[in-house]
C-alpha positions in Angstrom: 8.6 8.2 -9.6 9.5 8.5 -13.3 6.5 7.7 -15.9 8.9 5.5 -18.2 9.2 2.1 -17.7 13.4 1.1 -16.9 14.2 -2.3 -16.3 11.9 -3.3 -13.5 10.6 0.1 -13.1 6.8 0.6 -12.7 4.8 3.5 -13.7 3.6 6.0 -11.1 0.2 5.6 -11.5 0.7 1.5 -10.6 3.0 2.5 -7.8 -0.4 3.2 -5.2 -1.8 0.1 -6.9 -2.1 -3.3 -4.2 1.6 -5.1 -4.5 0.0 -8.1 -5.9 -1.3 -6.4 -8.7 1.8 -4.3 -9.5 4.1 -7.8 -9.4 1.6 -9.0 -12.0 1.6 -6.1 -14.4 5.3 -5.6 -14.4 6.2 -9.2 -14.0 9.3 -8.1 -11.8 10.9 -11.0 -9.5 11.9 -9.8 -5.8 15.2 -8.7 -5.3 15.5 -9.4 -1.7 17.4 -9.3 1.0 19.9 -7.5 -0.8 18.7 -4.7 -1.1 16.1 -4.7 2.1 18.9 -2.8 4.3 19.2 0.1 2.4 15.8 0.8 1.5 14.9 0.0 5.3 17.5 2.2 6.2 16.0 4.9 3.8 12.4 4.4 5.3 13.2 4.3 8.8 15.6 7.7 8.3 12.7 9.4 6.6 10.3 8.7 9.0 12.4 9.9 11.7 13.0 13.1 10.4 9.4 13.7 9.8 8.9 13.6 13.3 11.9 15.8 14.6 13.4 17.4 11.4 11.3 17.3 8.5 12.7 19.8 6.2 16.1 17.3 6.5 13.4 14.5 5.4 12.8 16.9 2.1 16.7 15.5 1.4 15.0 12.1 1.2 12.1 12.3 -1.0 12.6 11.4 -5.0 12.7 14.5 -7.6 8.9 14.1 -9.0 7.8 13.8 -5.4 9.8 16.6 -4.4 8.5 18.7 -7.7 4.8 18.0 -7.1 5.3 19.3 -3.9 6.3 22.3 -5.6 3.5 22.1 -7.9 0.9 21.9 -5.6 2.7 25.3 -3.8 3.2 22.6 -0.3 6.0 23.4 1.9 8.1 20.5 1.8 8.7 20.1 5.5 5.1 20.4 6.0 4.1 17.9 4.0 7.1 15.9 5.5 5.6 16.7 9.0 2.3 15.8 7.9 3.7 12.3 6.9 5.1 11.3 9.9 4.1 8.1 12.1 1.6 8.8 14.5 3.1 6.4 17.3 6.4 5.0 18.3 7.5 3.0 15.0 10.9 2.1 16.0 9.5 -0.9 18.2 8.2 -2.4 15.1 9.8 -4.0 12.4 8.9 -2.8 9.3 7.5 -5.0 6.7 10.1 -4.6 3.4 9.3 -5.6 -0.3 11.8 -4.8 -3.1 11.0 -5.5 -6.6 14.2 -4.3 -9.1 14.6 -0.5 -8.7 11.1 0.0 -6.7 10.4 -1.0 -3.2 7.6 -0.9 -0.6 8.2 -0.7 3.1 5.5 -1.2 5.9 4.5 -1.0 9.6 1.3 -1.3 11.0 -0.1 2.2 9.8 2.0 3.5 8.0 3.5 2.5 4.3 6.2 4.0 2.2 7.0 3.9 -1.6 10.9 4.2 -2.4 12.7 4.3 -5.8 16.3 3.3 -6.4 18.5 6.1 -7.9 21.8 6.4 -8.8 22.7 7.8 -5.5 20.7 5.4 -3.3 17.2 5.1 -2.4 14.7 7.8 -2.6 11.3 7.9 -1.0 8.4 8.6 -3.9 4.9 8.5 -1.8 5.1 8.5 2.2 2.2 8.7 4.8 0.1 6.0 2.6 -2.6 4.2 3.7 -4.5 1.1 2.0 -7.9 2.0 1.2 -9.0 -1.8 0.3 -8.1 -4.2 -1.8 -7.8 -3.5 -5.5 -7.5 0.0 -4.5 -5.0 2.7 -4.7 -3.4 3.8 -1.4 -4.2 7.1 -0.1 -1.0 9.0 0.5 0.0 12.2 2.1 2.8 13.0 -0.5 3.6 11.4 -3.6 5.1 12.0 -7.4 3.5 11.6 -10.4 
């Protein structure tokens, strides 16, 4: 996720930070329902092809995520792989927050950060995990 703040736009280093906590810092309002298909869409897409495909999920992640993968010498679709749900997620509704160009989508162990861009909605930190509250989530790719 970029660094600058655009609009709504959070910086990456708030984007692991609780939702609460981000909301207050940015002072975006939810966007809602309006958005909720396409970044759900975007989620669920990316999570199935971490499962089956995850070099096609590589098409899905945000261009910092997809450079610090690069940076840190990962294989994309391993890191994808490494990302993916470790049970059947599709039975589940996911849990979807979208706050101007930054979303957060959730099922029960598994959370996603997506971006907006100007070609749709890009994933920026997958295989996250809440560490506690106040805390950052751990997650098994991200941007900077």
């Amino acid at each position: 996720m970029p660094s600058h703040l655009h609009g709504c736009r959070m910086p990456a280093r708030l984007v692991a930070l609780p939702l609460a906590a981000t909301l207050l810092l940015t002072g975006c309002a939810g966007r809602g329902s309006a958005e909720d298909d396409a970044v759900g869409d975007t989620a669920t897409t990316f999570l199935a092809a971490a499962a089956s495909a995850p070099q096609s999920g590589c098409d899905l992640l945000a261009p910092a995520t997809l450079d610090q993968l690069r940076s840190d010498d990962e294989d994309c679709g391993d890191a994808v792989s490494a990302a993916a749900p470790k049970g059947d997620i599709a039975s589940t509704p996911p849990t979807i927050q979208v706050y101007g160009r930054d979303a957060m989508v959730r099922w029960a162990d598994q959370t996603l950060f997506l971006a907006r861009f100007d070609d749709g909605w890009r994933v920026t930190a997958a295989g996250c995990k809440p560490r506690g509250e106040d805390l950052p989530y751990d997650c098994t790719i991200e941007g900077r």
